[in-house]
C-alpha positions in Angstrom: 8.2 9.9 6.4 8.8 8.6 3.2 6.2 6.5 1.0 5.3 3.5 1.5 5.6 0.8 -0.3 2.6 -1.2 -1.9 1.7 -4.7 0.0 2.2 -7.7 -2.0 -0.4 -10.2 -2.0 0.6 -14.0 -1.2 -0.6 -15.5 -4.5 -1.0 -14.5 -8.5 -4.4 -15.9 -8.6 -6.4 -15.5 -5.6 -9.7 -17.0 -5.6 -12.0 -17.3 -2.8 -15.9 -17.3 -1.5 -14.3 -13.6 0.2 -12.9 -11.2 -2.3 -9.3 -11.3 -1.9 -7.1 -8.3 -2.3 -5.2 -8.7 -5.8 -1.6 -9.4 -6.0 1.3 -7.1 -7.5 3.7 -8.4 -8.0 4.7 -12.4 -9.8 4.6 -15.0 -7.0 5.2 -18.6 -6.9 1.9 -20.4 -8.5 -0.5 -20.9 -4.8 -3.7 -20.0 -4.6 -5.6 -18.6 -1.2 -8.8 -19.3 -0.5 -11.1 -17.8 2.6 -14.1 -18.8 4.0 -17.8 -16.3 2.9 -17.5 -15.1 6.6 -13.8 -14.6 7.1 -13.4 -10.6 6.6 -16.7 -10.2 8.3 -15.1 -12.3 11.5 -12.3 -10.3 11.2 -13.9 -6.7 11.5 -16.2 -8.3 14.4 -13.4 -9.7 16.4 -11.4 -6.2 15.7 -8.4 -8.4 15.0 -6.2 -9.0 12.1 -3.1 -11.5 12.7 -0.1 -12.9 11.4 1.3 -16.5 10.3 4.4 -18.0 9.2 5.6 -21.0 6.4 9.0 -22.2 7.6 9.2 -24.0 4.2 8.8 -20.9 2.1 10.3 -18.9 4.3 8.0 -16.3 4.5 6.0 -14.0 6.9 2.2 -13.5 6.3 0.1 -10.3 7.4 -3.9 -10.6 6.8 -6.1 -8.0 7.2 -8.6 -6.3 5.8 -8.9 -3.3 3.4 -11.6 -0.5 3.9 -13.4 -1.8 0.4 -14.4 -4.7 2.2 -11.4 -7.0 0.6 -9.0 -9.5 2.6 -5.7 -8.6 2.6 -2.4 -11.2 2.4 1.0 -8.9 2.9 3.5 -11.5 2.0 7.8 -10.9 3.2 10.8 -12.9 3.3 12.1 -14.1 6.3 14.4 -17.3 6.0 12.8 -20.1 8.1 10.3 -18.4 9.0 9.1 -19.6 12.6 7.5 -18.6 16.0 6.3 -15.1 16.0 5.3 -12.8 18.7 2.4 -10.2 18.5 3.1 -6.8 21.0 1.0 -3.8 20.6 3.2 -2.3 18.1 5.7 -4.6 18.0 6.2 -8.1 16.1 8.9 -10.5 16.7 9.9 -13.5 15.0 12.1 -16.5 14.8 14.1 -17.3 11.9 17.0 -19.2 10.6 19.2 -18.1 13.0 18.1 -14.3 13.7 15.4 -13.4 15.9 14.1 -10.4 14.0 12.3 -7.0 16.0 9.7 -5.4 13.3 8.2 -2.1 14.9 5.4 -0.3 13.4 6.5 2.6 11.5 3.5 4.9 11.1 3.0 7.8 14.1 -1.1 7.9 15.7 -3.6 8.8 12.9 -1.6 7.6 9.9 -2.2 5.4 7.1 0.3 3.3 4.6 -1.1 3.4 1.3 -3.9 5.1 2.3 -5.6 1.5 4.1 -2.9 0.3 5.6 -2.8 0.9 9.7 0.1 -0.4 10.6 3.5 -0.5 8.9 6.0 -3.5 10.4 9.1 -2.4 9.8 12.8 -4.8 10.7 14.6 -2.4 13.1 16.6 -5.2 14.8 17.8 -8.4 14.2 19.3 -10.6 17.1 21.8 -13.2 16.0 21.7 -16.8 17.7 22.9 -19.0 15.1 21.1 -22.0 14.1 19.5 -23.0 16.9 15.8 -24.4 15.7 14.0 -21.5 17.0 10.4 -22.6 17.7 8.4 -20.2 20.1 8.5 -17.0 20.5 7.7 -14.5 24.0 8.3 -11.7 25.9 8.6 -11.6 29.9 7.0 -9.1 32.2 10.4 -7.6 32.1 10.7 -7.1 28.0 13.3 -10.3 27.4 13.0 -12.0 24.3 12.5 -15.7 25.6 12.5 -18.4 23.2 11.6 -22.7 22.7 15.7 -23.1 21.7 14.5 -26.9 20.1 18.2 -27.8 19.1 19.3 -27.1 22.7 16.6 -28.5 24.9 15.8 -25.3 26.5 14.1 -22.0 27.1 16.8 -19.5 26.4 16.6 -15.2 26.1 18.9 -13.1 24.1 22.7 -12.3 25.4 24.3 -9.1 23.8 27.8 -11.7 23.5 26.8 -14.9 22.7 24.1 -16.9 20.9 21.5 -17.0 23.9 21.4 -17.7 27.6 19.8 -20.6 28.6 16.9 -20.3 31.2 15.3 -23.1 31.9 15.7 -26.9 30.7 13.7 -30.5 31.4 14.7 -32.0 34.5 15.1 -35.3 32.0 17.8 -33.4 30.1 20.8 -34.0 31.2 22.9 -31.8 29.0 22.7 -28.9 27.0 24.2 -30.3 23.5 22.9 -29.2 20.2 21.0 -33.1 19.5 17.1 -31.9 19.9 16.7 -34.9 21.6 13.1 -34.4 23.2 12.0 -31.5 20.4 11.0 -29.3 23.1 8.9 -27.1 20.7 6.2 -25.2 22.9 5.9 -22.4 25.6 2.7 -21.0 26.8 3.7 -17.6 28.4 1.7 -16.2 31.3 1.6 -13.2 33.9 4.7 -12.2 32.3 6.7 -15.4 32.2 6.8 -18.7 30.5 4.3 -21.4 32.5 4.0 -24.5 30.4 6.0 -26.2 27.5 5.3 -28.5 25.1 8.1 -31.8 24.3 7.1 -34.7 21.6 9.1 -37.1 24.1 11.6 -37.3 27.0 14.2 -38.5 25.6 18.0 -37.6 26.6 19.8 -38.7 23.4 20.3 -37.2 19.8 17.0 -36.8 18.4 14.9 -39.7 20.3 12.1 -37.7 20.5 11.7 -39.3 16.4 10.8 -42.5 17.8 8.2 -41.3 20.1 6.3 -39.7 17.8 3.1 -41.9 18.5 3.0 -41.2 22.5 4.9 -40.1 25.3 4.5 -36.4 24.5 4.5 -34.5 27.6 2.8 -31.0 28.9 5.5 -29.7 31.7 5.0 -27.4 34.0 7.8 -25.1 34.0 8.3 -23.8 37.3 7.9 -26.8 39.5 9.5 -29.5 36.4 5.9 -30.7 37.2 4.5 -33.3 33.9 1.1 -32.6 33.8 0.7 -35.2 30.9 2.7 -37.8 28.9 -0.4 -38.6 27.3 0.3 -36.5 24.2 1.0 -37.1 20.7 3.9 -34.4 18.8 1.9 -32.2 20.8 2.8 -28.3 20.0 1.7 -24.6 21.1 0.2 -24.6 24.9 -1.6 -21.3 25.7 -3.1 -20.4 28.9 -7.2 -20.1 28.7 -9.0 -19.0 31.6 -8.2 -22.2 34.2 -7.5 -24.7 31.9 -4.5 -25.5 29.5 -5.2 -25.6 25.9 -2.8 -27.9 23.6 -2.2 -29.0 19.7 -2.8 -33.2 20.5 -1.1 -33.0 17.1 -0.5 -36.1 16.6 -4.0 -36.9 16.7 -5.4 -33.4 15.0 -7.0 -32.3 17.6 -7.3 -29.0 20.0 -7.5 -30.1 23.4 -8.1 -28.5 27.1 -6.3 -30.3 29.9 -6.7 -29.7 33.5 -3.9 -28.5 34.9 -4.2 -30.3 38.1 -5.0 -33.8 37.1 -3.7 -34.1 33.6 -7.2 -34.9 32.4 -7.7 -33.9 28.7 -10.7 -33.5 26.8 -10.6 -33.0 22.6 -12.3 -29.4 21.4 -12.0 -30.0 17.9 -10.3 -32.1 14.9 -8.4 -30.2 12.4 -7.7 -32.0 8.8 -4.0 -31.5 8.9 -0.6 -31.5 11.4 -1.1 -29.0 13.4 2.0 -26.1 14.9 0.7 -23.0 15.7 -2.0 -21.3 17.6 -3.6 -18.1 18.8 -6.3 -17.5 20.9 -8.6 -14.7 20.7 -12.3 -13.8 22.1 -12.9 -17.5 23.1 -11.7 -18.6 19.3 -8.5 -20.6 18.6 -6.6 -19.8 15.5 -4.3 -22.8 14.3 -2.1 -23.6 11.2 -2.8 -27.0 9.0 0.0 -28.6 7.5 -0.1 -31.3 4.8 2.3 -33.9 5.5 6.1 -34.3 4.4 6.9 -37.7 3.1 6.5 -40.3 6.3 4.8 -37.6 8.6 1.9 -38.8 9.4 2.9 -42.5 9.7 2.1 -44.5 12.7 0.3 -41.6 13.8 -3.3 -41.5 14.7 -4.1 -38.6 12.7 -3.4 -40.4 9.5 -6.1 -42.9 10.0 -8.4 -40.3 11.3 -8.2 -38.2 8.2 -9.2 -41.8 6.7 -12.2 -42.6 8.7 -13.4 -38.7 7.7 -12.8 -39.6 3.9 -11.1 -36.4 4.2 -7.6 -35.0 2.5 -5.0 -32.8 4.9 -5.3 -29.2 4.6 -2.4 -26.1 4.6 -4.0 -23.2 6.0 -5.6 -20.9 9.0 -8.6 -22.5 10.9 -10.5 -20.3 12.7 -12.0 -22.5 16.1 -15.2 -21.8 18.3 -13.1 -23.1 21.9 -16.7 -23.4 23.3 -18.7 -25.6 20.7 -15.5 -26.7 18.8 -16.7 -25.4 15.3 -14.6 -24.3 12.6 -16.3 -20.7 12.2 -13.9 -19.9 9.5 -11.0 -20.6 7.6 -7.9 -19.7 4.9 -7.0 -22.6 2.5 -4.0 -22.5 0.5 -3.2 -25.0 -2.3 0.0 -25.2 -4.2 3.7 -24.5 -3.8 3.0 -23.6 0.2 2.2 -26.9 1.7 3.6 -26.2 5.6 3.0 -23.3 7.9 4.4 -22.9 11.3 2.9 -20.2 13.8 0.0 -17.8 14.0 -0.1 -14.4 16.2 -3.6 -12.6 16.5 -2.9 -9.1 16.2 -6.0 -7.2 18.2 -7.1 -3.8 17.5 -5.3 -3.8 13.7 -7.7 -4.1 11.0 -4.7 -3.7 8.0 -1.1 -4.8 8.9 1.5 -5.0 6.3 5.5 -5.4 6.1 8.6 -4.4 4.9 11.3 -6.9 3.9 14.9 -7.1 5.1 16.3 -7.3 1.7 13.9 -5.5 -0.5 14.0 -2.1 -2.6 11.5 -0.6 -0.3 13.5 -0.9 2.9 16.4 1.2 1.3 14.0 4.2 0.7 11.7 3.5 3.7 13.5 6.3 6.0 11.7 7.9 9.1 13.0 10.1 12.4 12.2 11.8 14.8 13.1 15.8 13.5 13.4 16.3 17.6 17.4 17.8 17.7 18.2 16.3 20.9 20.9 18.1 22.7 24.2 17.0 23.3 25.6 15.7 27.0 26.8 17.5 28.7 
């Protein structure tokens, strides 16, 4: 196995309550700040995780280094989106590839001396620009994905761009118009079980004038709406009997019954919220600060108002049962949007290898095993 290459940290001035890992290399002028407790949650919830920024483009690894220091692995991905945590394994959305990173390092190794896993890109899966959002696996290994541009759930095809899946019962055609912005899938037992629309709307891009209400909670394998009551609501994840949802129009993490609809807020975020993961009872969600007009006519605009409080970019880390923020990552400068957020269990220090970087050029490993030839 060949060297591997030093992480690069996300910013060139990292300051924080936490001691942050420094950077090595010039980036882009943000700076990252964590919460006191944040590498102590880490270690305690044996987890590390990942995150994306669609704006920048860029994939995020955090984790933390044996001197007690949090780590931020920064690589390029182009439009960078939904991402996928499997033991070993990472996929993500992009552009228009669906990349395969696999760890790199054999049982017992170390990157760089601290780092315990090494993500490497061994495949990528082309689909052309289709607004990936989501990202899963089945019980069977498929790749299934939120196609947003299509109106559908679609998995990979060897020959084409995907292979559609599943659709709303509302849409009545698979066109490339993201007419409801389908944008969330909550896999479970192997196979997706609920997804996340901001309307139901059938024409080109409707979905924009229903931004207020109307965003629905479907049940996938029955058509089933659980709720319409919804505002741009994103990420729905399975949590013990209940359903919990980004109400991201409103800011708020919310549990709905799956049987009645009936939805309770957990906890307001300061920012538009995309992504989440949950992990020993906690929820970790991206922030956003708002593009020009986003927040408009939305209630989480004048909630942020009545809190006398300014939208964040960043991680927050959410107590599902007393709906505190326990802890949290803040950044502040040129990244003002993240997308997704994959918990990565059992990895204390991830970090990457880019698709078009130096490293990945000298970065060679195989197995010495000579297999034989067929007969």
């Amino acid at each position: 196995m060949s060297k591997v290459p030093t992480a690069t940290a996300a910013t060139d001035k990292p300051t924080g309550e936490a001691p942050v890992a420094p950077p090595t290399a010039k980036q882009p002028a943000t700076s990252l700040t964590v919460s006191r407790g944040f590498a102590d949650w880490l270690r305690a919830n044996r987890t590390s995780f990942a995150f994306t920024s669609y704006q920048t483009g860029q994939l995020f690894l955090v984790g933390v280094t044996p001197n007690g220091t949090v780590s931020f692995n920064q690589q390029n991905f182009t439009r960078a989106m939904g991402v996928c945590y499997q033991p070993g394994r990472l996929y993500l959305g992009s552009l228009h590839q669906i990349w395969r990173l696999e760890n790199m390092l054999r049982p017992g190794q170390l990157g760089n001396q601290h780092f315990d896993m090494v993500l490497v890109p061994r495949n990528a899966q082309t689909t052309g620009d289709v607004d990936v959002h989501e990202v899963g696996t089945d019980a069977a290994g498929r790749v299934i994905f939120v196609n947003t541009k299509y109106s559908c759930l679609a998995t990979l095809d060897l020959n084409h761009s995907f292979r559609p899946i599943w659709k709303p019962a509302y849409i009545s055609k698979l066109a490339p118009e993201d007419r409801c912005h389908l944008n969330g899938m909550a896999m479970d037992q192997g196979k997706p079980r609920y997804v996340t629309a901001v309307s139901r709307s059938d024409i080109v891009t409707g979905w924009r004038e229903r931004r207020h209400e109307g965003g629905v909670l479907i049940e996938v394998e029955t058509d089933r709406v659980v709720t319409d009551q919804l505002s741009m609501p994103h990420s729905p994840r399975v949590h013990g009997d209940s359903i919990i949802v980004l109400d991201s129009g409103r800011g708020q993490i919310v549990r709905v019954d799956p049987a009645s609809g009936a939805r309770s807020d957990i906890a307001f975020c300061p920012g538009f919220l995309r992504g989440m993961s949950i992990h020993n009872g906690h929820a970790l969600v991206t922030v956003s600060k708002p593009r020009n007009g986003t927040f408009a006519g939305l209630a989480l605009d004048d909630a942020l108002k009545a809190r006398d409080a300014e939208p964040w970019c960043g991680i927050l880390i959410v107590n599902l049962a007393s709906g505190d923020i326990v802890e949290w990552v803040r950044l502040e400068g040129h990244i003002t949007e993240l997308f997704d957020v994959a918990a990565m269990p059992n990895v204390v220090c991830p970090m990457s290898i880019g698709p078009d970087t130096m490293e990945i050029r000298s970065t060679i490993t195989f197995d010495a095993t000579i297999a034989p030839l067929a007969a």
